[in-house]
KEZA-563658 format. One record per residue (C-alpha): residue number from 1; residue in three letters; x, y, z. Coordinates in pm, whole numbers. Last residue first. Layout:
<nuros>
+------+------+--------+--------+--------+
| resi | resn |      u |      v |      w |
+------+------+--------+--------+--------+
|  NUM |  ala |      X |      Y |      Z |
...
+------+------+--------+--------+--------+
</nuros>
This chain:
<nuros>
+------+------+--------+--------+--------+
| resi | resn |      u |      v |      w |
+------+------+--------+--------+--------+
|  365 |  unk | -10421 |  -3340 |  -5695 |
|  364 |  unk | -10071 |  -3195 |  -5477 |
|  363 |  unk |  -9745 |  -3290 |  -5577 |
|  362 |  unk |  -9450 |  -3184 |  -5382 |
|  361 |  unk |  -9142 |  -3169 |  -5580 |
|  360 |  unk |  -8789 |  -3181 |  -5372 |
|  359 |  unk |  -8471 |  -3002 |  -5452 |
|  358 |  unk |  -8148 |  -3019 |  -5310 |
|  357 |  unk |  -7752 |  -2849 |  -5275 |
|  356 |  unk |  -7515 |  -3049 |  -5126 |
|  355 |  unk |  -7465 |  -3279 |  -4808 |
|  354 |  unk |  -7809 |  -3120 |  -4667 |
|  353 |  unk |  -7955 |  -3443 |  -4498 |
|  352 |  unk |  -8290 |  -3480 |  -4654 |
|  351 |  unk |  -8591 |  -3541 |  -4434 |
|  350 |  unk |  -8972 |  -3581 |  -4612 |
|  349 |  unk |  -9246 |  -3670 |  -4401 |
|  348 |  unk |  -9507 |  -3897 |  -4514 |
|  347 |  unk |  -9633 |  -3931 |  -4891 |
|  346 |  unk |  -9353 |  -4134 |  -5057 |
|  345 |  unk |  -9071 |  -3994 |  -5189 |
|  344 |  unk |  -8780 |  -3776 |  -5139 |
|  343 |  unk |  -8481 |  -3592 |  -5339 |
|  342 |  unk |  -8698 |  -3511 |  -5612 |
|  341 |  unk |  -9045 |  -3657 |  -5589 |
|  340 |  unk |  -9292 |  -3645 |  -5303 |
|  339 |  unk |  -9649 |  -3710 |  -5283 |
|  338 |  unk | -10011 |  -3702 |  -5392 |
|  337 |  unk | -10131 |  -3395 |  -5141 |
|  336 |  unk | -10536 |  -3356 |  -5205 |
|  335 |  unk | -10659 |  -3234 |  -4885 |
|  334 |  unk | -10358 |  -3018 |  -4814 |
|  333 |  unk | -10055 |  -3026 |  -4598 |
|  332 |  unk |  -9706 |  -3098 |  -4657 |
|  331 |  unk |  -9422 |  -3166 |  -4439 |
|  330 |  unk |  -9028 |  -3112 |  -4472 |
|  329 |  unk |  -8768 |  -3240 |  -4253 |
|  328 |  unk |  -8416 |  -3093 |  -4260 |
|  327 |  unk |  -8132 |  -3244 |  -4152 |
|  326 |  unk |  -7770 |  -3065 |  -4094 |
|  325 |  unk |  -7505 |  -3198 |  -4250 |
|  324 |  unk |  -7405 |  -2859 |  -4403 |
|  323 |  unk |  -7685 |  -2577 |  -4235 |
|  322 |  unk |  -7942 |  -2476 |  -4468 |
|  321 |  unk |  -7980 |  -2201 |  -4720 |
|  320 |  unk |  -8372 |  -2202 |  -4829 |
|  319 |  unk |  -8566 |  -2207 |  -5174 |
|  318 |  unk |  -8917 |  -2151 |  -5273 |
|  317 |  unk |  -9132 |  -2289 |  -5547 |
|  316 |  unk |  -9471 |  -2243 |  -5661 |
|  315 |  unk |  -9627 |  -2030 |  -5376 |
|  314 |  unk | -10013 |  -2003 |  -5416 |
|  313 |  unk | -10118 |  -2269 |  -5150 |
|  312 |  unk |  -9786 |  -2153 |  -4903 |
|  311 |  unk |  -9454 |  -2224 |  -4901 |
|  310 |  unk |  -9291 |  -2182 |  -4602 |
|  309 |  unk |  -8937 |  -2314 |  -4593 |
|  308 |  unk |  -8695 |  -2192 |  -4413 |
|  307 |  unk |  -8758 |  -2322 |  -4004 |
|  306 |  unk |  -8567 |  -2600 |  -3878 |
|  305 |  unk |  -8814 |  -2774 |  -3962 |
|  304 |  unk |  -8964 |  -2706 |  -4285 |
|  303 |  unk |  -9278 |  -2592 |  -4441 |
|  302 |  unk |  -9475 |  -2709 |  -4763 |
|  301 |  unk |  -9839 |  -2571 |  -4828 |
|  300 |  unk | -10168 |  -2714 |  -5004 |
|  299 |  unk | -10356 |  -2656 |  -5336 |
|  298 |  unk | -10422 |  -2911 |  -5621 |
|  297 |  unk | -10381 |  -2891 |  -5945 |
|  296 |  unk | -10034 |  -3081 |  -5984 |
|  295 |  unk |  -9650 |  -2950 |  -5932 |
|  294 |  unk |  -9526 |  -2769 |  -5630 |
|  293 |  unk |  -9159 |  -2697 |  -5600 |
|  292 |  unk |  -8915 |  -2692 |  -5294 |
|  291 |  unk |  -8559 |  -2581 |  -5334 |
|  290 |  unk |  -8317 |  -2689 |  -5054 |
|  289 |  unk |  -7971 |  -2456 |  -5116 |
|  288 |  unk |  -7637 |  -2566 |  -4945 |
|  287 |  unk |  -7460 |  -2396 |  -4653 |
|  286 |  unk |  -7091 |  -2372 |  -4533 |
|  285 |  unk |  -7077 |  -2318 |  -4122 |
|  284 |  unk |  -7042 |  -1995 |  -3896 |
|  283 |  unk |  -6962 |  -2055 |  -3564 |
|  282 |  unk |  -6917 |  -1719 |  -3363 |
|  281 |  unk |  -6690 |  -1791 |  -3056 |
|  280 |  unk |  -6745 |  -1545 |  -2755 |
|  279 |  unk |  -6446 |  -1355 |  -2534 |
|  278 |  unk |  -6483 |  -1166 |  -2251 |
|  277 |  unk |  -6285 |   -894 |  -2013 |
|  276 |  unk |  -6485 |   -821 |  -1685 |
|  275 |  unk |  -6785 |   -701 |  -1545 |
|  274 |  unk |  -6873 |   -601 |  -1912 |
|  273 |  unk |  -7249 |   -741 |  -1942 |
|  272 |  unk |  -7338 |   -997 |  -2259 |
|  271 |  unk |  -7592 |  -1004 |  -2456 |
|  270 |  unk |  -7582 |  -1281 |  -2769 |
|  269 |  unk |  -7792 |  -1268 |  -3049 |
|  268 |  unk |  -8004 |  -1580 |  -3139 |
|  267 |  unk |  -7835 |  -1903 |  -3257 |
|  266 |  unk |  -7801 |  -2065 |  -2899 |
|  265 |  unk |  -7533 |  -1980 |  -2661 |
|  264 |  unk |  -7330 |  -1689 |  -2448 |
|  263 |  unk |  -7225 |  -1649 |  -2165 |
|  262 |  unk |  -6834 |  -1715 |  -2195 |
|  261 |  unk |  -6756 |  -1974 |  -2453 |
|  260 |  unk |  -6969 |  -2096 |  -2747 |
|  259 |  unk |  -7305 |  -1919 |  -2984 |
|  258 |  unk |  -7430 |  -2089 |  -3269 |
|  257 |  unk |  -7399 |  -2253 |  -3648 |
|  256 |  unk |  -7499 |  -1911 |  -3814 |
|  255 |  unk |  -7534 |  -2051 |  -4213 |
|  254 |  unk |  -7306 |  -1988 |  -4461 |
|  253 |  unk |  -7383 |  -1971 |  -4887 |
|  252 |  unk |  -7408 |  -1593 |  -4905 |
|  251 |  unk |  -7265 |  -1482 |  -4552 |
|  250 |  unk |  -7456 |  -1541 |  -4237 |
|  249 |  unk |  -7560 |  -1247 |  -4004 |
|  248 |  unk |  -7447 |  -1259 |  -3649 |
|  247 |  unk |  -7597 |   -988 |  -3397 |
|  246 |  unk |  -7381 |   -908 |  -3054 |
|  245 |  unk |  -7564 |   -719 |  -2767 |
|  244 |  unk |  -7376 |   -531 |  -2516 |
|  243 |  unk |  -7447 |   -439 |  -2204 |
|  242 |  unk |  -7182 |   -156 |  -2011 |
|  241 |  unk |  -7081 |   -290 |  -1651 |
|  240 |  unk |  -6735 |   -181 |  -1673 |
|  239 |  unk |  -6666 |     78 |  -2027 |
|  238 |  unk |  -6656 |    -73 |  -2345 |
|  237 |  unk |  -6353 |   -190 |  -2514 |
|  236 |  unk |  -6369 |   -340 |  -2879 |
|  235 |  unk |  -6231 |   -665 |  -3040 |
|  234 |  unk |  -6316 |   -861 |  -3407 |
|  233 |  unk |  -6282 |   -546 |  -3625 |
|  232 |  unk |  -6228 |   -704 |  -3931 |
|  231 |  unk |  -6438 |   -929 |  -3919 |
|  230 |  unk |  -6638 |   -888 |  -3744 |
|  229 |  unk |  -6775 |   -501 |  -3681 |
|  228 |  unk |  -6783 |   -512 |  -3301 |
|  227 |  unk |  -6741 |   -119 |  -3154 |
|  226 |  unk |  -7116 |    -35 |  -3157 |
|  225 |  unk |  -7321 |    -12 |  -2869 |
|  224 |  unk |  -7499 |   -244 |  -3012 |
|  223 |  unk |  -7243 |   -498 |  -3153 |
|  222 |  unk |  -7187 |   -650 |  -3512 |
|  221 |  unk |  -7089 |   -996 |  -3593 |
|  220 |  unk |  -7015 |  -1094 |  -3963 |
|  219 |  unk |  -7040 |  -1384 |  -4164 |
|  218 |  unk |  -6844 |  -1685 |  -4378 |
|  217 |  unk |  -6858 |  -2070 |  -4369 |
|  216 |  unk |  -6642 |  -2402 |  -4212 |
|  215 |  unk |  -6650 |  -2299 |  -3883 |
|  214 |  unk |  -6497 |  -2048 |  -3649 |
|  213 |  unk |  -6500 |  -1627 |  -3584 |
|  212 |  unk |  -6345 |  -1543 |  -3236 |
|  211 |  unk |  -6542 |  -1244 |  -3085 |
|  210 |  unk |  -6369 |  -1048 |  -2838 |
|  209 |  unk |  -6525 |   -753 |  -2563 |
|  208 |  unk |  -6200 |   -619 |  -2410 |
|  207 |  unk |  -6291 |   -413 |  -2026 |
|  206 |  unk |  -6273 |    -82 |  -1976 |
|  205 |  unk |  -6126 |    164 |  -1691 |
|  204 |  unk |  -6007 |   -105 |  -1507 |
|  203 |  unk |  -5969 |    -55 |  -1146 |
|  202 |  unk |  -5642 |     46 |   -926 |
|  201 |  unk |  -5641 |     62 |   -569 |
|  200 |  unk |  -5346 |    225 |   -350 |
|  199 |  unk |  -5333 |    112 |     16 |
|  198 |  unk |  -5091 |    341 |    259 |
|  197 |  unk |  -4889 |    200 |    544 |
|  196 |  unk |  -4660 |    332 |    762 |
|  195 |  unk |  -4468 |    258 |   1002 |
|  194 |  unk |  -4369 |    545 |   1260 |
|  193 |  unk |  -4336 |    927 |   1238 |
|  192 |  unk |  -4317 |    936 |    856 |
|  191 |  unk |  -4470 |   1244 |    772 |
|  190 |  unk |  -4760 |   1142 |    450 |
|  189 |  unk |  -4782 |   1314 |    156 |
|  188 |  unk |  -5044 |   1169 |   -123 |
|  187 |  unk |  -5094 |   1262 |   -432 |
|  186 |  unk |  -5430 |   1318 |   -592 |
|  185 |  unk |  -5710 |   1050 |   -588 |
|  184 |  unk |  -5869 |   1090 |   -275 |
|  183 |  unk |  -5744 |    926 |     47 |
|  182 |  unk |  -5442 |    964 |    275 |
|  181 |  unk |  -5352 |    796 |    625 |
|  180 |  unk |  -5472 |    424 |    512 |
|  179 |  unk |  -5651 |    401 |    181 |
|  178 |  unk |  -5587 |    628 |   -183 |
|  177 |  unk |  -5780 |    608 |   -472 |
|  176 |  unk |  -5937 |    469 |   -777 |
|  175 |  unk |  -5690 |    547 |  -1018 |
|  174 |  unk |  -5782 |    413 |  -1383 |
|  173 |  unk |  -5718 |     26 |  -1549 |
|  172 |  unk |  -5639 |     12 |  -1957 |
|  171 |  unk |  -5289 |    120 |  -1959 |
|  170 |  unk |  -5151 |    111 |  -1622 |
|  169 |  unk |  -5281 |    340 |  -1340 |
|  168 |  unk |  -4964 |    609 |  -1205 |
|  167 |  unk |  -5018 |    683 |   -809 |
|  166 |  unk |  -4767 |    908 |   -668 |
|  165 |  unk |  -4591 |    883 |   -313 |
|  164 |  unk |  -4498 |   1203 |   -127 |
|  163 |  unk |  -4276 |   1149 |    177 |
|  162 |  unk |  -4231 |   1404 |    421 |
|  161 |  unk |  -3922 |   1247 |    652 |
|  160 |  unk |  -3982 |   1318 |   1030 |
|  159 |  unk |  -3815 |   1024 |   1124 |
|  158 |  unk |  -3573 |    897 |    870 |
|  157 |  unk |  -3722 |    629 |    601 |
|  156 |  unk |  -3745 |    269 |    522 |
|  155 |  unk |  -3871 |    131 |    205 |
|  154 |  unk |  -4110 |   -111 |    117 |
|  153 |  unk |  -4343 |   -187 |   -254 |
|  152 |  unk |  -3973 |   -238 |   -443 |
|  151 |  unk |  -4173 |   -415 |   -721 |
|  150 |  unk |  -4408 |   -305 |   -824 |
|  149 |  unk |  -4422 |    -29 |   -630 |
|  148 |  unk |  -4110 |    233 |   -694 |
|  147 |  unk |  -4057 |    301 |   -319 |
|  146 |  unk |  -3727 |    442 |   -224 |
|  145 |  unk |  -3713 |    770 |   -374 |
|  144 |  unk |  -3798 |   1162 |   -155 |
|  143 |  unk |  -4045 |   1173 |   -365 |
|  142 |  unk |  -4203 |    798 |   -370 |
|  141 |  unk |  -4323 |    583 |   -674 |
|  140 |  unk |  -4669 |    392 |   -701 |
|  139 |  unk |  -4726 |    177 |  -1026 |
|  138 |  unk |  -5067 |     42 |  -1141 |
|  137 |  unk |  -5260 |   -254 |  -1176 |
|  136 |  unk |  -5539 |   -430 |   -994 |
|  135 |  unk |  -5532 |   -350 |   -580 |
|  134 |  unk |  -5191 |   -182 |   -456 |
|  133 |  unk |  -5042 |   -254 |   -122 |
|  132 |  unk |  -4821 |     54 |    -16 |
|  131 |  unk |  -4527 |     16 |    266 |
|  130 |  unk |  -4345 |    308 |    439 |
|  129 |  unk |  -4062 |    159 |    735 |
|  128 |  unk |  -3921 |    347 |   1014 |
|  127 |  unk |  -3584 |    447 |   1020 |
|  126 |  unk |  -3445 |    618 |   1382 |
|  125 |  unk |  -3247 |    879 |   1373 |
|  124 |  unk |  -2833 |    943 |   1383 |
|  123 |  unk |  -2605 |   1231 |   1360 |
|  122 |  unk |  -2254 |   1158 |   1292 |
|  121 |  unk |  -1956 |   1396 |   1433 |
|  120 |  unk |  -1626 |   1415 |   1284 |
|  119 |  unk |  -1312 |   1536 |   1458 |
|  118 |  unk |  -1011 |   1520 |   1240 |
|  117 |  unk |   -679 |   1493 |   1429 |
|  116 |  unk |   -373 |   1455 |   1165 |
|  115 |  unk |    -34 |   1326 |   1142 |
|  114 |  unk |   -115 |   1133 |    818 |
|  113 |  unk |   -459 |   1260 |    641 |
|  112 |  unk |   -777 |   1076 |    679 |
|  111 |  unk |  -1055 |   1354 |    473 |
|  110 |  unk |  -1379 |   1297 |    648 |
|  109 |  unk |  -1779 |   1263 |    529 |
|  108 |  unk |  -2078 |   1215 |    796 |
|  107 |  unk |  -2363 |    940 |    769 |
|  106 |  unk |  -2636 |    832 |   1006 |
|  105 |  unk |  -2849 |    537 |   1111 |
|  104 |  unk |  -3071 |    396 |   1392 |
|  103 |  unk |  -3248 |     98 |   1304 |
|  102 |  unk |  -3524 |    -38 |   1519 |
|  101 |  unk |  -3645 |   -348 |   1689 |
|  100 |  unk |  -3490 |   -256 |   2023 |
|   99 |  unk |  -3165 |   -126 |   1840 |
|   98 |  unk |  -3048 |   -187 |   1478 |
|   97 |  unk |  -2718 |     52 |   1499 |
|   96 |  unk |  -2578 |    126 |   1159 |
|   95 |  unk |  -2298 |    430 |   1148 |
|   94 |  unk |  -2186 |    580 |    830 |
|   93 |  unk |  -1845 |    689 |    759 |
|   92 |  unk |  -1792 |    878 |    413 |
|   91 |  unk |  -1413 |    889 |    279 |
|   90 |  unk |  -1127 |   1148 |    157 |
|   89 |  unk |   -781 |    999 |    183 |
|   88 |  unk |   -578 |    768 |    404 |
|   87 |  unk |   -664 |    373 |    413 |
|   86 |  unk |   -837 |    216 |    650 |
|   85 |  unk |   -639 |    -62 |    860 |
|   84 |  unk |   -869 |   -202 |   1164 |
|   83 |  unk |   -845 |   -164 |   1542 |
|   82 |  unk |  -1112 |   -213 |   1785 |
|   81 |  unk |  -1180 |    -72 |   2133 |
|   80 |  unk |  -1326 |   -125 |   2432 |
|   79 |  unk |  -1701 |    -44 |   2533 |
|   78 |  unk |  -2059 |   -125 |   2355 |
|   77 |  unk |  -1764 |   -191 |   2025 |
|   76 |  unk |  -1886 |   -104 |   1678 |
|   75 |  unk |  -1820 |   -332 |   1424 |
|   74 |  unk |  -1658 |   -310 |   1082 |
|   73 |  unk |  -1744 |   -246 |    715 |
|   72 |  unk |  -1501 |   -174 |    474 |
|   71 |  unk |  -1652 |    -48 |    138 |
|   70 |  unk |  -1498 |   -165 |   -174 |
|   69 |  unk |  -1328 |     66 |   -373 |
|   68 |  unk |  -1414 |    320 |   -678 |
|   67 |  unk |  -1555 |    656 |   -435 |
|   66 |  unk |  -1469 |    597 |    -81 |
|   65 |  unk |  -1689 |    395 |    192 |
|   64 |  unk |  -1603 |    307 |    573 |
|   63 |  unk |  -1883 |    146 |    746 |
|   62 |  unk |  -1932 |    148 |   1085 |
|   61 |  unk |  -2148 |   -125 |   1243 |
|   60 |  unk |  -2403 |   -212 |   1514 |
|   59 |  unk |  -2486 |   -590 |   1543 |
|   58 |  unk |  -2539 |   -602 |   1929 |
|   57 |  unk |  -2602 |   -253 |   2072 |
|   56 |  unk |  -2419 |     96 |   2066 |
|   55 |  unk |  -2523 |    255 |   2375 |
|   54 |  unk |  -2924 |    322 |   2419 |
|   53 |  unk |  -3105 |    516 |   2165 |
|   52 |  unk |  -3405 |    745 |   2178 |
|   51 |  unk |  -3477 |    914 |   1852 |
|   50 |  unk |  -3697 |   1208 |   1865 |
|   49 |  unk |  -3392 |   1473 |   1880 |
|   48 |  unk |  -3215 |   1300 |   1608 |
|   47 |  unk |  -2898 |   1172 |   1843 |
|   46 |  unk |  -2590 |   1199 |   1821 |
|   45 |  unk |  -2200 |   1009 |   1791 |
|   44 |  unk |  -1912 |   1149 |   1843 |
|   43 |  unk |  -1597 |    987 |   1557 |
|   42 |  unk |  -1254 |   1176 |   1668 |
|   41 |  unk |  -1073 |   1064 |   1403 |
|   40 |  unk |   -676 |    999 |   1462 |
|   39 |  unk |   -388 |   1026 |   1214 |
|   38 |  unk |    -26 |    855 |   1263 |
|   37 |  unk |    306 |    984 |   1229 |
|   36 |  unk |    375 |    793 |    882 |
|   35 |  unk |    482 |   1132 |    705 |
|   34 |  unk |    663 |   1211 |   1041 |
|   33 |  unk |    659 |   1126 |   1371 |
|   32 |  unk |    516 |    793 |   1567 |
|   31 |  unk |    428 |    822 |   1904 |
|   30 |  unk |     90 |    635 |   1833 |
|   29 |  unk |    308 |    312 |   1713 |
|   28 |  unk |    417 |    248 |   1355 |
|   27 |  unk |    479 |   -127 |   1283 |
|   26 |  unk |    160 |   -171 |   1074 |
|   25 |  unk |     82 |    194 |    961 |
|   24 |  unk |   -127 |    390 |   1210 |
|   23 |  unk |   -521 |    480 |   1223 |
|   22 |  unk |   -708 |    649 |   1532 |
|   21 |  unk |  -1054 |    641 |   1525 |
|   20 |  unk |  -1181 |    783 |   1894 |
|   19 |  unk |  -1573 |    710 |   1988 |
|   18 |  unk |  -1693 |    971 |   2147 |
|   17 |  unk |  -1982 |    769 |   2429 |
|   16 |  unk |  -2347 |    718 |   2239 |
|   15 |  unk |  -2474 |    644 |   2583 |
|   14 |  unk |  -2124 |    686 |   2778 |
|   13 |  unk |  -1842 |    500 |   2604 |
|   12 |  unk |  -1706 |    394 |   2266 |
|   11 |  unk |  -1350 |    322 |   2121 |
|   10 |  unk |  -1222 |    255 |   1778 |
|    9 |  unk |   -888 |    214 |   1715 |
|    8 |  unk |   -771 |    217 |   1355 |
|    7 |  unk |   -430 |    135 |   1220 |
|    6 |  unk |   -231 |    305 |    951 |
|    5 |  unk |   -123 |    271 |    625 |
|    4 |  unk |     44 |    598 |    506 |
|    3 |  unk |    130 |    604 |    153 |
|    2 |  unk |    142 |    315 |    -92 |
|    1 |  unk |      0 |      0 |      0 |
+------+------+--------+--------+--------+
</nuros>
């Protein structure tokens, strides 16, 4: 080590006592002259005015820190004395003493010069710890710093400190308000006296409505209020507890299959309430035509189940999209009906299974 290397005594007495620092180089004695002669801190130790602390207790340390090395951290004696090497130059001392539950800490700077006295004195106060519990998401960040919640949510600070934390929602959720010693929705300033803690709640400020188009076919969704146009626009926000009703219209040649996931179900439209974020499935299948003609000079009608066809005594023919796969019986009523032809026969009930497109002939004498 270039330069003076001396040792350290430390010494303590009285309730915070004046502790002496006194460095030397490894043979060099206190009576030592000259650019070795060695230098001595006079460390006292105070209190904050509201702190009350007893002599240095069990654990209590002072640390030794200069700019670009390590910091040297040793312990503080209740009596006696303990030497350690620090080396010469400009350097901060801070005292730790976690007392009765507490810690009481302080910081001073010195300059450690060869040959030299230096008294320093280090003031120190109780720490008491500020903690915030946020509900739904957000950010809450202190002024002086120390909390910046998520996730460092804890910090400790002096007695007396004014602290003034901030709320900041995240995208999508809004400021509800303060809990514990400040409420409202501005900042909040609170003297740290003691512990602390503050409650911050966050809410959504609109929930995602999604509809997920499936199936083998083409159509749209639209929403009242509007915001759903799908496709394209598939997604929309609304605003918590907002209803919203979702229509599906099937494309040329598709047929509305149903409803699946969150409340919704059936083939009507779907109506839904925003007390969180949602997302439906709109089934749309391929469809195929069923054409139903009337031949003979009789009179009667031709309906469907599902419902499609309704062809009455002076329709001719009608035609109906259907479902693929899905059956479809057809009945006929009249006085006079003579049958099927087509894609059925007989004079009962006709069901086709709509693999393609069909056409049946009801013939009525």
């Amino acid at each position: 080590m270039s330069g003076p290397c001396p040792r350290a005594v430390v010494r303590a007495a009285g309730l915070l006592g004046v502790l002496a620092l006194v460095q030397a180089c490894g043979g060099s004695s206190s009576q030592s002259t000259g650019p070795s002669a060695p230098s001595e801190i006079v460390l006292t130790l105070t209190r904050d005015g509201t702190a009350e602390i007893p002599v240095p207790c069990v654990g209590s340390t002072l640390t030794a820190t200069r700019s670009g090395q390590p910091p040297q951290t040793f312990p503080l004696p209740r009596s006696g004395q303990l030497t350690v090497v620090i080396s010469p130059g400009p350097l901060t001392l801070t005292a730790r003493l976690p007392c009765g539950g507490r810690v009481f800490s302080g910081s001073t700077s010195v300059v450690i010069q060869a040959g030299q006295v230096v008294n320093a004195t280090i003031r120190v106060s109780v720490a008491f710890t500020l903690s915030v519990t946020r509900t739904g998401s957000g950010t809450v960040e202190s002024s002086p710093g120390g909390i910046s919640c998520d996730p460092a949510c804890t910090a400790s600070f002096r007695v007396g400190t004014s602290v003034r934390l901030t709320a900041r929602p995240a995208l999508g959720f809004a400021f509800q308000g303060w809990g514990g010693p400040c409420s409202g929705q501005g900042d909040c300033t609170v003297t740290v006296n003691g512990d602390v803690a503050v409650s911050a709640t966050f809410t959504p400020s609109a929930f995602t409505l999604q509809v997920r188009p499936a199936g083998t076919g083409r159509g749209t969704v639209t929403s009242v209020p509007p915001g759903i146009n799908c496709e394209p626009t598939c997604a929309a926000s609304y605003a918590p507890d907002t209803v919203v009703t979702l229509f599906p219209t099937a494309a040329a040649r598709s047929a509305f299959a149903g409803w699946s996931g969150g409340p919704c179900s059936g083939r009507g439209p779907c109506v839904v309430r925003m007390t969180g974020n949602l997302a439906v499935t709109a089934t749309f299948n391929r469809a195929f035509t069923l054409t139903v003609n009337k031949a003979g000079p009789g009179s009667g009608t031709v309906t469907s189940s599902p419902p499609g066809i309704n062809c009455g005594p002076a329709c001719i023919s009608f035609s109906a999209e259907f479902e693929e796969n899905s059956l479809v019986t057809l009945t006929a009523t009249g006085a006079n009906f003579g049958g099927w032809s087509g894609a059925c026969s007989g004079t009962g009930a006709c069901s086709v299974t709509m693999t393609g497109d069909l056409a049946v002939t009801a013939t009525f004498n």
